[in-house]
ZADO-723825 format. One record per residue: residue in one letter; x, y, z of N, C-alpha, C, O, CB in turn. Coordinates in Angstrom, 3 decimals, padded with zeros to 6 digits, m for minus. Glycine has a CB too. Layout:
<a <X Y Z> <X Y Z> <X Y Z> <X Y Z> <X Y Z>>
...
***
This chain:
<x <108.290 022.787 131.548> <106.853 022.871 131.425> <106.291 023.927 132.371> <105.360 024.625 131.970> <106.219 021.515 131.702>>
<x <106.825 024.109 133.685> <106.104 024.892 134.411> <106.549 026.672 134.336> <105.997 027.564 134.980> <106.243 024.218 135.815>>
<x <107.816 026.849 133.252> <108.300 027.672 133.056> <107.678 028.577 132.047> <107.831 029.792 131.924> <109.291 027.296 132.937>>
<x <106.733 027.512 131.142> <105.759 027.501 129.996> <104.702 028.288 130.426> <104.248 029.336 129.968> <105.255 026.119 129.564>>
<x <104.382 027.607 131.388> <103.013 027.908 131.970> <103.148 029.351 132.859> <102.189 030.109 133.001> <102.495 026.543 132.995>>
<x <104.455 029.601 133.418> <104.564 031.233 134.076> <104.131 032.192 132.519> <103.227 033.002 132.318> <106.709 031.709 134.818>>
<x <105.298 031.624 131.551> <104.994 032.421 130.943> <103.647 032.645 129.993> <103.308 033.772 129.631> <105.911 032.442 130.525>>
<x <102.900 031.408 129.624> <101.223 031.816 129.139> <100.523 032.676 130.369> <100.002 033.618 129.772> <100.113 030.183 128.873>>
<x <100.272 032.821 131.632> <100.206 033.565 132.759> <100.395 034.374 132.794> <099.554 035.118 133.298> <100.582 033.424 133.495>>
<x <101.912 035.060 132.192> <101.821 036.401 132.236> <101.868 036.703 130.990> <102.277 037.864 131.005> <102.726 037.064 132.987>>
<x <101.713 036.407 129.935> <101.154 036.974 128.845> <099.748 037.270 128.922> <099.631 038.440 128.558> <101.384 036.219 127.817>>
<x <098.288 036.646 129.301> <097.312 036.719 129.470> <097.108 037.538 130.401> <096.123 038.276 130.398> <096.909 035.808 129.521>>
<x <098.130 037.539 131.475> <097.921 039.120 132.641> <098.034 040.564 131.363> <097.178 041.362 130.981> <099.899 039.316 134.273>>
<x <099.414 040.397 131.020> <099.797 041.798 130.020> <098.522 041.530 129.279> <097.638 042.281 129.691> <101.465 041.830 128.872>>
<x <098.205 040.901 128.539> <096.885 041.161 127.331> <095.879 041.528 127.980> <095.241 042.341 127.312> <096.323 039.902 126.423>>
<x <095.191 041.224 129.455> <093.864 041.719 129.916> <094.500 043.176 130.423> <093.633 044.050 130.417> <093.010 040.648 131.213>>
<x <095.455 043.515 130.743> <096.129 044.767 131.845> <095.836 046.190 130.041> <095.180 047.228 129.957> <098.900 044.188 132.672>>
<x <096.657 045.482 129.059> <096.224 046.086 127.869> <094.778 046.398 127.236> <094.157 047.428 126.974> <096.766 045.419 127.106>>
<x <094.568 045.196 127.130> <093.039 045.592 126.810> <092.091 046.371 127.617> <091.048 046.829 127.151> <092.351 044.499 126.669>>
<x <092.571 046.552 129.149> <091.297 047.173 129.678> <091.829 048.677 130.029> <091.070 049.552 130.446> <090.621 046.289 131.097>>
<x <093.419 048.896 129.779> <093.707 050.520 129.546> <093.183 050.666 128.344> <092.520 051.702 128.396> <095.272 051.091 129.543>>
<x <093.097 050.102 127.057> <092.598 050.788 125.720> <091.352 050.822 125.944> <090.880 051.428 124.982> <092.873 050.122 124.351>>
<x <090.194 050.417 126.920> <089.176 050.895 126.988> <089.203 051.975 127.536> <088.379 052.814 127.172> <088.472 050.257 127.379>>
<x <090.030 052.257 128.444> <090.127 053.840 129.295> <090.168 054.710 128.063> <089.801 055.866 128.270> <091.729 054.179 130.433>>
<x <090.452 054.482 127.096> <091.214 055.388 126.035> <089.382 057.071 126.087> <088.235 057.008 126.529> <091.571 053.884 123.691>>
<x <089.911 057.818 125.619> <088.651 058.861 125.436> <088.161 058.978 123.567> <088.680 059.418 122.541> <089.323 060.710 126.132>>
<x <086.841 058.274 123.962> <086.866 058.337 122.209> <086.525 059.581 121.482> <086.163 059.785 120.323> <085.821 057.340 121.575>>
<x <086.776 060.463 122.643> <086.741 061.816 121.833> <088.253 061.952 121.206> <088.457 062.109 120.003> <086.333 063.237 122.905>>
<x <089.361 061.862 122.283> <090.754 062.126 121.849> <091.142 061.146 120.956> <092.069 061.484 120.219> <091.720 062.179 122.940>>
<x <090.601 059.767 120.769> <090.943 058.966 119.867> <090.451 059.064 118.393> <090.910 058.464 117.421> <090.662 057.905 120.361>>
<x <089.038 060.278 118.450> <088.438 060.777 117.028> <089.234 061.949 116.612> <089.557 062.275 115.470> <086.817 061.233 117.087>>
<x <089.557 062.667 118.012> <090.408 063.709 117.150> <091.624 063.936 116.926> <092.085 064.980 116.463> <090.255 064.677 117.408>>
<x <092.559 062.406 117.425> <093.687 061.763 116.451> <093.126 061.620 114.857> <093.035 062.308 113.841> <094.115 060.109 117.064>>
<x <092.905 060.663 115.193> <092.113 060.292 113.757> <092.027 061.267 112.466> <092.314 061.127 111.277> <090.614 060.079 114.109>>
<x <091.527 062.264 113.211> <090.917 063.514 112.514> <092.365 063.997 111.955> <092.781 063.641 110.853> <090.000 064.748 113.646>>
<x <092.937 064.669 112.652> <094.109 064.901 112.704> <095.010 064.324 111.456> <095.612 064.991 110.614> <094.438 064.464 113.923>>
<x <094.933 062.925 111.574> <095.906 062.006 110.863> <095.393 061.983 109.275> <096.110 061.811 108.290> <095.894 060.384 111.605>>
<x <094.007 062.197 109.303> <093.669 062.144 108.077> <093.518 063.058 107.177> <093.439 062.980 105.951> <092.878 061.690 108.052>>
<x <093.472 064.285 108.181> <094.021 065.710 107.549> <095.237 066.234 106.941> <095.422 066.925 105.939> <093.988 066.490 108.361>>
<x <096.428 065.453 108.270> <097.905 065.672 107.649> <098.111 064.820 106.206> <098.829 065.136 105.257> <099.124 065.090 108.835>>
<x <097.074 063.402 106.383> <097.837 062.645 105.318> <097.174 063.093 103.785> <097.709 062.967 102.684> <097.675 060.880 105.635>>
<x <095.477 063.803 104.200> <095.183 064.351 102.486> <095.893 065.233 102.056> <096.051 065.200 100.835> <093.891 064.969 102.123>>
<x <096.710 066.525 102.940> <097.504 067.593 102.555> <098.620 066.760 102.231> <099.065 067.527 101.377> <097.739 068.749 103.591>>
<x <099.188 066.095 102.225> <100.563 065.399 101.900> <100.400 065.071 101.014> <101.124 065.469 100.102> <101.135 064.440 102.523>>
<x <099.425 064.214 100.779> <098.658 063.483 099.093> <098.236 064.902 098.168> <098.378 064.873 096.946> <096.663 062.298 099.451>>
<x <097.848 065.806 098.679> <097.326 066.755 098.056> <098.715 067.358 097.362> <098.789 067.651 096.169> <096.442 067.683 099.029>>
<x <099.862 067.498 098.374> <101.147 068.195 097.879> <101.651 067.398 096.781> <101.952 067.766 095.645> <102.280 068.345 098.993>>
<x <101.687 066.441 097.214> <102.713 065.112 095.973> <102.155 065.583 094.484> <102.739 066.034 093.499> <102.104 062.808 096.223>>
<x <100.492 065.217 094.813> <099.809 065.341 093.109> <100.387 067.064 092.900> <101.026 067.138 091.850> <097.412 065.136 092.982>>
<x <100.308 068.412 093.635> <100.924 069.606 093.351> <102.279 068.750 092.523> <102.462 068.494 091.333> <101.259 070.674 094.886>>
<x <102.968 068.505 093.575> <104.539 068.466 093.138> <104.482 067.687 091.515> <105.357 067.705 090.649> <105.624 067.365 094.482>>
<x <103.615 067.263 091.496> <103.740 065.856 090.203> <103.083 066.803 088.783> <103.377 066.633 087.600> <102.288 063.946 090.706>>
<x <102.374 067.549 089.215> <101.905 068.243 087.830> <103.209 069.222 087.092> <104.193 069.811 087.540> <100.443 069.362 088.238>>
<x <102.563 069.010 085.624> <103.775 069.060 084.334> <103.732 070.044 084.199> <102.796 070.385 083.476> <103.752 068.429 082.978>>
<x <104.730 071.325 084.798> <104.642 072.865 084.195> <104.468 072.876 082.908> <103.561 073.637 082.570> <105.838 073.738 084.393>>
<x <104.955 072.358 082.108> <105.159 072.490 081.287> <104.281 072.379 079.990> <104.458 072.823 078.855> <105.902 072.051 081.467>>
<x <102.907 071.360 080.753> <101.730 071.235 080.097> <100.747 072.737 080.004> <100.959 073.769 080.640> <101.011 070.039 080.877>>
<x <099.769 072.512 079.128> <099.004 073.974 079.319> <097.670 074.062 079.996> <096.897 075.008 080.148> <098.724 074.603 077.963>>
<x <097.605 072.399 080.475> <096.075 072.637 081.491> <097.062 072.135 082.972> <096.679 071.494 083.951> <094.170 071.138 080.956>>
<x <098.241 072.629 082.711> <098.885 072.867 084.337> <098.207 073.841 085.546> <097.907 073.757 086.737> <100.373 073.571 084.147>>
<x <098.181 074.518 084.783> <097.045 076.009 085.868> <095.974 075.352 086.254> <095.859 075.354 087.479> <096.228 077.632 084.911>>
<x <095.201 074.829 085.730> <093.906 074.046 085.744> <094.048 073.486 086.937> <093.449 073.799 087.966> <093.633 073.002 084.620>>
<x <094.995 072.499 086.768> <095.001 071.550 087.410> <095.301 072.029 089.176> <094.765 071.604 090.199> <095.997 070.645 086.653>>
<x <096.430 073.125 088.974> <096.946 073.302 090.277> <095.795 074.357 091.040> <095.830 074.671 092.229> <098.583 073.937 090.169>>
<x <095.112 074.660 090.367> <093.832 075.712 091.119> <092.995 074.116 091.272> <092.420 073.742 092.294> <092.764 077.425 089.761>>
<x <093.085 073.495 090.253> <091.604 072.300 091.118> <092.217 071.671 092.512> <091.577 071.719 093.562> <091.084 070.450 089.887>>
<x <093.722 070.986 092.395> <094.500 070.501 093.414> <094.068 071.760 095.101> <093.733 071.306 096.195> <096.399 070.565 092.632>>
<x <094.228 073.289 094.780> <094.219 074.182 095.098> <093.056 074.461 095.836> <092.937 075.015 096.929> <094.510 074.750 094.277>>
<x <092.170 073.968 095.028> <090.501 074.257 095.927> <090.186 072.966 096.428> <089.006 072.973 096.781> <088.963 074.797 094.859>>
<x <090.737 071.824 096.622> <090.502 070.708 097.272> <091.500 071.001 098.481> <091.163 070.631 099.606> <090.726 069.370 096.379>>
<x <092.886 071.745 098.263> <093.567 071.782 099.871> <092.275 072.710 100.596> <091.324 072.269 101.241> <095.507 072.799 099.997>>
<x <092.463 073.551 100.394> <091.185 075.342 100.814> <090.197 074.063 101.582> <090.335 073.898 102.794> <089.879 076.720 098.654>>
<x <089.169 073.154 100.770> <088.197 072.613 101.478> <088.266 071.703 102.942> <087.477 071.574 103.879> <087.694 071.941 100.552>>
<x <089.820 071.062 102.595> <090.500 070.275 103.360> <091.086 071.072 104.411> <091.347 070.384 105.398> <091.406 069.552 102.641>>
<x <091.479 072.710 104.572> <091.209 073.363 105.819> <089.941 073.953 106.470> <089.637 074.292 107.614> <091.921 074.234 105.785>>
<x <089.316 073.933 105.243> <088.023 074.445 106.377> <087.153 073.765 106.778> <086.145 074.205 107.331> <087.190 075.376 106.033>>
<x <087.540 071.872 106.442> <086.721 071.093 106.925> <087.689 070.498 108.697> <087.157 069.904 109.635> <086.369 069.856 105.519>>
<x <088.971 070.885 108.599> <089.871 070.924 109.518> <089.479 071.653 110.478> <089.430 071.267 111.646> <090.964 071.265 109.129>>
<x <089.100 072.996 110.002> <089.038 074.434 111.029> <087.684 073.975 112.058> <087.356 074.178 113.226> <088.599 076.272 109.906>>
<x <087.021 073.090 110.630> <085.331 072.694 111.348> <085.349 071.700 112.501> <084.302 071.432 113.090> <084.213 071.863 110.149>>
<x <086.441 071.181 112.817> <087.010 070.023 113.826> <086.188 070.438 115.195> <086.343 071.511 115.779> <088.945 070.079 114.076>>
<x <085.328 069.440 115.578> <085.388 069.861 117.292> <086.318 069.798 118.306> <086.099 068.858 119.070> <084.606 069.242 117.947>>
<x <087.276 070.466 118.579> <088.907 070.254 119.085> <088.063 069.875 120.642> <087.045 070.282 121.203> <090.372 072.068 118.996>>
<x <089.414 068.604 121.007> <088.668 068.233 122.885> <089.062 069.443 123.771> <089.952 070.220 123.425> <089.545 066.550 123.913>>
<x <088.572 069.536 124.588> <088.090 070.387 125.491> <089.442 071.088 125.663> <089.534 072.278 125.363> <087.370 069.732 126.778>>
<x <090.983 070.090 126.351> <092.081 070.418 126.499> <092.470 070.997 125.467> <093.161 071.915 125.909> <092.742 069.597 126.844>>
<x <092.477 071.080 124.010> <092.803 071.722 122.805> <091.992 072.718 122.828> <091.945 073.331 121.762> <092.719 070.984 121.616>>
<x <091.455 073.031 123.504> <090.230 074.660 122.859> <091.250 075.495 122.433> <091.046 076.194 121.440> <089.073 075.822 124.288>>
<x <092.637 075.558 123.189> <093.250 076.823 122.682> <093.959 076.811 121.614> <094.812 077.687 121.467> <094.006 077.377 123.499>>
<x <093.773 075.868 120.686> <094.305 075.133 119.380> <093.261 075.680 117.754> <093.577 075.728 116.565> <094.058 073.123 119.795>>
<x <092.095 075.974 118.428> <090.978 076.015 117.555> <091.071 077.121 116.320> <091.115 077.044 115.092> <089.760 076.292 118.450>>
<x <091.079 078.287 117.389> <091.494 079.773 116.719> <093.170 079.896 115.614> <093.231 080.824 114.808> <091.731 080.937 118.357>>
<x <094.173 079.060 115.707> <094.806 078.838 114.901> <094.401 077.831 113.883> <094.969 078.130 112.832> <095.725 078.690 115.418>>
<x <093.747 076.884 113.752> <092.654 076.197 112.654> <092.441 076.960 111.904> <092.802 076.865 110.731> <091.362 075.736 113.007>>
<x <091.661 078.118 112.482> <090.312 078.972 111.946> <091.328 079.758 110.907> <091.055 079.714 109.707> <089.267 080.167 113.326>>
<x <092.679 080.587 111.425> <093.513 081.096 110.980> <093.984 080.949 109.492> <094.004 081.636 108.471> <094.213 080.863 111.744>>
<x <094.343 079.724 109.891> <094.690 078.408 108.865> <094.191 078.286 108.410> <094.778 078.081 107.348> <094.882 077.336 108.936>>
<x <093.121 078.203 108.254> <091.577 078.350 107.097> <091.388 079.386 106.222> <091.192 079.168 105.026> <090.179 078.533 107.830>>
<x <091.437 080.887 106.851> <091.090 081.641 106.337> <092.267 082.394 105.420> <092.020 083.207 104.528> <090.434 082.202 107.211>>
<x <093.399 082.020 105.765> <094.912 082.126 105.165> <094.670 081.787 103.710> <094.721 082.469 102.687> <096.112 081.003 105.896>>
<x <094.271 079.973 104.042> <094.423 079.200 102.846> <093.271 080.009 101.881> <093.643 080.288 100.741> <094.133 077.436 103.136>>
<x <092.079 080.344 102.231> <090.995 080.388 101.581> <091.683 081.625 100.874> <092.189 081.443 099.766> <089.556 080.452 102.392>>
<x <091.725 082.923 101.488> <092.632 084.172 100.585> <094.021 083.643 099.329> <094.055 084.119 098.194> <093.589 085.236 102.044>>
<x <094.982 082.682 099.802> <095.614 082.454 099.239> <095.080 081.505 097.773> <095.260 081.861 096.608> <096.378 082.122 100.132>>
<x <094.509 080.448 098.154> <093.554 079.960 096.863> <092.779 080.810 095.725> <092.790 080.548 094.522> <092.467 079.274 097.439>>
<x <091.967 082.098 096.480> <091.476 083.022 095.659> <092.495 083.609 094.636> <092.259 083.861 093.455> <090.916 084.010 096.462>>
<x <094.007 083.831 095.492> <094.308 084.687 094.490> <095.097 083.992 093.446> <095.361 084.366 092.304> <094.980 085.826 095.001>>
<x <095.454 082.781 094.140> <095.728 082.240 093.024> <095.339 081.795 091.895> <096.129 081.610 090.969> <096.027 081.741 093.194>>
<x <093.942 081.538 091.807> <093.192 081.877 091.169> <093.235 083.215 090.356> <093.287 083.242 089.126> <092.407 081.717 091.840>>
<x <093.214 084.064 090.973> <093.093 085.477 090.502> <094.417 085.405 089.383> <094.326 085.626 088.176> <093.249 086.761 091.923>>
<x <095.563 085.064 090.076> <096.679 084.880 089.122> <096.599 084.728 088.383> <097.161 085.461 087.569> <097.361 084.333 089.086>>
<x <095.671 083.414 087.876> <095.820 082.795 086.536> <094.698 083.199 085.906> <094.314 082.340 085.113> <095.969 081.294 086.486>>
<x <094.188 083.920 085.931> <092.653 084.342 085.331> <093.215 085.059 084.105> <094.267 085.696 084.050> <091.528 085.486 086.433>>
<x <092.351 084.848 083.158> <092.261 085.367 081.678> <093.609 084.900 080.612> <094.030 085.371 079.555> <092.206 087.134 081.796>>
<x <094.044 083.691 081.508> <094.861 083.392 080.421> <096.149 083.803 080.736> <097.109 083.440 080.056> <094.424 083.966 079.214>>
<x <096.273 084.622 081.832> <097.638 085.612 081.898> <097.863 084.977 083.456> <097.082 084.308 084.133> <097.367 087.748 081.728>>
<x <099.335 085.480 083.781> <099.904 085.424 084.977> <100.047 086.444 085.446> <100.599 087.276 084.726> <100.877 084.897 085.059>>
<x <099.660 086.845 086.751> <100.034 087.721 087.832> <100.752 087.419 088.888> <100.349 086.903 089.930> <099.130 088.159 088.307>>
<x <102.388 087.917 088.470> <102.938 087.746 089.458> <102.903 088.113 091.127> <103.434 087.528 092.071> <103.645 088.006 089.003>>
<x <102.297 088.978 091.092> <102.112 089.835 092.443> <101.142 089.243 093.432> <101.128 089.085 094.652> <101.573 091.298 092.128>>
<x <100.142 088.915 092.182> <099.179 088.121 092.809> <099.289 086.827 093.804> <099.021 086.502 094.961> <098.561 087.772 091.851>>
<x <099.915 086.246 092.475> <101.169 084.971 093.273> <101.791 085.143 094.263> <101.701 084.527 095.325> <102.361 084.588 092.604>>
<x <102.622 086.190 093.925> <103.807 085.713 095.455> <102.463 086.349 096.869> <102.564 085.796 097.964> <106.168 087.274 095.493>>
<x <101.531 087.262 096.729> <100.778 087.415 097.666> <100.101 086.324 097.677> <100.029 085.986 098.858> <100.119 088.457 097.654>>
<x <099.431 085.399 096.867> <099.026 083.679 097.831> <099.476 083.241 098.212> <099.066 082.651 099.212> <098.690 082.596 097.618>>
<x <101.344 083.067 097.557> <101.826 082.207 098.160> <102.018 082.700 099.898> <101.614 082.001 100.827> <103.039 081.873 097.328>>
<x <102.449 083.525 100.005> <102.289 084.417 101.463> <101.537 083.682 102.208> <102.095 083.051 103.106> <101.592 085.889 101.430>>
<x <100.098 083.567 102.042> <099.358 083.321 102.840> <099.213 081.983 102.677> <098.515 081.556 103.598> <098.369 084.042 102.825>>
<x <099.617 080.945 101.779> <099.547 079.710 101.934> <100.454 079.180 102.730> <100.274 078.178 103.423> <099.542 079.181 100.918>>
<x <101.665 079.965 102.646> <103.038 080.044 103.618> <102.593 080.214 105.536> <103.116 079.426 106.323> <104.067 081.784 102.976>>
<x <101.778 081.121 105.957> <100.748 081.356 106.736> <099.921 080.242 107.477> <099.887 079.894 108.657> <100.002 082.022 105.997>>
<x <099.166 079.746 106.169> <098.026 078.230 106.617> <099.040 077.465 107.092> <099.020 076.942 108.206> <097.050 077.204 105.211>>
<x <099.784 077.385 106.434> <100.398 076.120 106.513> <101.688 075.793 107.746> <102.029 074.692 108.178> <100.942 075.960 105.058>>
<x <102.148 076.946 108.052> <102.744 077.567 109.393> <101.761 077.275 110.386> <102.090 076.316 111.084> <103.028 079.190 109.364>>
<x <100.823 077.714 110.634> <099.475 077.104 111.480> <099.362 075.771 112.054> <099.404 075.347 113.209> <098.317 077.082 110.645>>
<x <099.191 075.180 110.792> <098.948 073.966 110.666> <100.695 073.065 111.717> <100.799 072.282 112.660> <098.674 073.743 108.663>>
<x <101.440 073.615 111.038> <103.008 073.190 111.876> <102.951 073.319 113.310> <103.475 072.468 114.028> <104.347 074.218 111.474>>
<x <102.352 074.321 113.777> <102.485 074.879 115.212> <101.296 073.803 116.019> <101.335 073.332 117.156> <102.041 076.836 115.287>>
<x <100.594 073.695 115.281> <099.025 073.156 115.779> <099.822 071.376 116.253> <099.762 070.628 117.229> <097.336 073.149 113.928>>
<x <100.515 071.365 114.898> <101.011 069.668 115.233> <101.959 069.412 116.450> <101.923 068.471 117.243> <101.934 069.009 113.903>>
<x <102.958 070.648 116.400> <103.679 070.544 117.462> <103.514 071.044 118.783> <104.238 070.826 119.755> <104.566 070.872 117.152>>
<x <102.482 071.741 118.715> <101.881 071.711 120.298> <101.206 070.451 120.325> <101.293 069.837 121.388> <100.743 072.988 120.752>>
<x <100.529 069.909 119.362> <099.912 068.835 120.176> <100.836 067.070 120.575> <100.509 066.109 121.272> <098.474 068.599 119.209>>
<x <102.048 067.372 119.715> <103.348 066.785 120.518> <103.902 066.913 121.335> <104.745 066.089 121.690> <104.126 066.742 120.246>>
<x <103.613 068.148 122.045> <104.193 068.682 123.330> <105.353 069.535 123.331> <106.118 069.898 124.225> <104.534 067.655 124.132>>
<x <105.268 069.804 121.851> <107.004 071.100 122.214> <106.304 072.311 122.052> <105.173 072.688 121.745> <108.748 071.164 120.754>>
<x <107.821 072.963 122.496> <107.159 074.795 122.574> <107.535 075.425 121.425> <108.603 075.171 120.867> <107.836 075.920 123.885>>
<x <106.697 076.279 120.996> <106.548 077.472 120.481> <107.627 078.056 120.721> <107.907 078.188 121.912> <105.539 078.136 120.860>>
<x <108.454 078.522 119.837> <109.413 079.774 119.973> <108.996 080.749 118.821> <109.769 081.707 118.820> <111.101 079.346 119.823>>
<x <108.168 080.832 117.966> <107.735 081.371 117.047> <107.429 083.177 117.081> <106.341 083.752 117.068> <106.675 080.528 116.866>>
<x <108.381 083.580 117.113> <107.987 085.393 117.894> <106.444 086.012 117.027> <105.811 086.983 117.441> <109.795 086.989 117.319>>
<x <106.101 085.286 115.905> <105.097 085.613 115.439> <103.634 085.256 116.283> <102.544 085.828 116.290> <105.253 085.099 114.230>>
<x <103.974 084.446 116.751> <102.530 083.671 117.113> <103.210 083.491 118.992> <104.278 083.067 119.433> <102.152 081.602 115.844>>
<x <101.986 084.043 119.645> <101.610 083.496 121.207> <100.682 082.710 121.373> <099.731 082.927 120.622> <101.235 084.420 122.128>>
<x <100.575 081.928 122.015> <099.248 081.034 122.391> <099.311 081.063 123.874> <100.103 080.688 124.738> <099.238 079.351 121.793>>
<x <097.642 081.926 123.800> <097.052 082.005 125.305> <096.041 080.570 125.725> <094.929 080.467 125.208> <095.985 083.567 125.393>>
<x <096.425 079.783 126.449> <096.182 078.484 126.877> <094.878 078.088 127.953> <094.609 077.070 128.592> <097.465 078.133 127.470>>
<x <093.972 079.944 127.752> <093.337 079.775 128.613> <092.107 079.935 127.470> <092.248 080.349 126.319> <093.609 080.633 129.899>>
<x <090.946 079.519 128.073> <089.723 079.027 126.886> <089.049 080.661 126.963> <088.432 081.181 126.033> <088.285 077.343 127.529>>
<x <089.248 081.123 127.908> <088.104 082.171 127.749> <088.980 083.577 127.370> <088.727 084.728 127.725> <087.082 082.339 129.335>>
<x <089.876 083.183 126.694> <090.476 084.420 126.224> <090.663 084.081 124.770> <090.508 082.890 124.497> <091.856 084.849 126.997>>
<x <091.070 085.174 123.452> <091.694 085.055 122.655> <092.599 083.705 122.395> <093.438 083.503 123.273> <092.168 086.042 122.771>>
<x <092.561 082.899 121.487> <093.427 082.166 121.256> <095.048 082.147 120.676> <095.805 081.176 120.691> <092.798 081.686 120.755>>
<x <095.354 083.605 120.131> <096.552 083.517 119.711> <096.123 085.187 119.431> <095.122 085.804 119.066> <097.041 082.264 118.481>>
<x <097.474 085.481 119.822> <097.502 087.135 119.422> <098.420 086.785 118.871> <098.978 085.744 119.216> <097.634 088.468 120.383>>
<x <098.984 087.724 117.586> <099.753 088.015 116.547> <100.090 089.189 116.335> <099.136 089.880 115.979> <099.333 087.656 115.602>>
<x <100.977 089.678 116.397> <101.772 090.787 115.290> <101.725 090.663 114.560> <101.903 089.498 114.206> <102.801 091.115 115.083>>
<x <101.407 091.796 113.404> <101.512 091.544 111.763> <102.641 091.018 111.276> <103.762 091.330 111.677> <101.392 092.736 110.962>>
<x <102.416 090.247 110.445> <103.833 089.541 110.144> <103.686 090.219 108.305> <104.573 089.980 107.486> <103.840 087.229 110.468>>
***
C-alpha cells in the first residue's frame, strides 16, 4: 500500500513538472510547427492525387494543371509564413520556393495549351518544380538540425544579410 502511494506521488509530481514545461512552450514556435506540418502534409496529399491521375484519360492535363495550381497556392501561402525570429534566415528560401513553383506551374500550363504538348516547356517546369521543391527539403532539414552540404545553396544565418546566395544551377 505505501508503495502505491510513492508511486500516485510521483506520477502527479511528473504530470504537474509536464504540464507546466508545456506551458513554457512559445506559441509562436508551436504555430509555426503547425504551419509547417500542414504544409508538408497538403503537398503530400497534393502528390498522391498527382500520382493517382489516369494518363491515359483525356481530361488528365486538366486535372494535373488544377492539382498544379493548388500546389503553386500552397507555396505561396507557405512563403507568406511569419517564420520565428530564430528562422528569419529560412524565409528567403520559402520565397525561392514560391517563385520556382509559380514559373514552373505557368509553364506547365504553357505545355499543355492548345491541345498540344510542349516538350521543352515541360522538362523547363519540371526544372523548376525540381528547384521549389529542393527548397522546401533544405528548409525541413535545417529546421531538424542537420547541415547543408548542398554546393548549390549557402545559408547566411545572419538576419541582416541576404538569406541564401546561389550559383546558377
Amino acid at each position: 500500500m505505501h508503495k502505491r502511494i510513492r508511486l500516485i506521488l510521483l506520477a502527479i509530481v511528473f504530470s504537474v513538472f509536464f504540464c507546466g514545461c508545456s506551458k513554457k512552450t512559445d506559441p509562436e514556435a508551436v504555430k509555426f510547427k503547425n504551419d509547417i506540418e500542414n504544409f508538408c502534409n497538403s503537398i503530400s496529399n497534393l502528390d498522391q492525387s498527382i500520382n493517382q491521375i489516369d494518363a491515359t484519360s483525356d481530361n488528365a492535363p486538366a486535372q494535373l494543371l488544377e492539382y498544379l495550381d493548388e500546389v503553386e497556392m500552397r507555396f505561396k501561402t507557405f512563403a507568406a509564413l511569419d517564420f520565428p525570429e530564430k528562422y528569419d534566415y529560412l524565409e528567403h528560401l520559402a520565397d525561392e520556393g514560391s517563385d520556382y513553383m509559380s514559373v514552373a506551374v505557368e509553364n506547365y500550363h504553357k505545355a499543355f495549351s492548345n491541345g498540344a504538348y510542349n516538350e521543352n516547356l515541360a522538362d523547363f517546369a519540371q526544372e523548376n518544380y525540381s528547384r521549389a521543391i529542393k527548397r522546401i527539403k533544405i528548409i525541413i532539414s535545417l529546421l531538424k538540425g542537420e547541415q547543408i552540404t548542398d554546393p548549390d545553396i549557402v545559408i547566411s544565418y545572419k538576419s541582416d544579410e541576404a538569406a541564401t546566395e546561389q550559383p546558377e544551377e
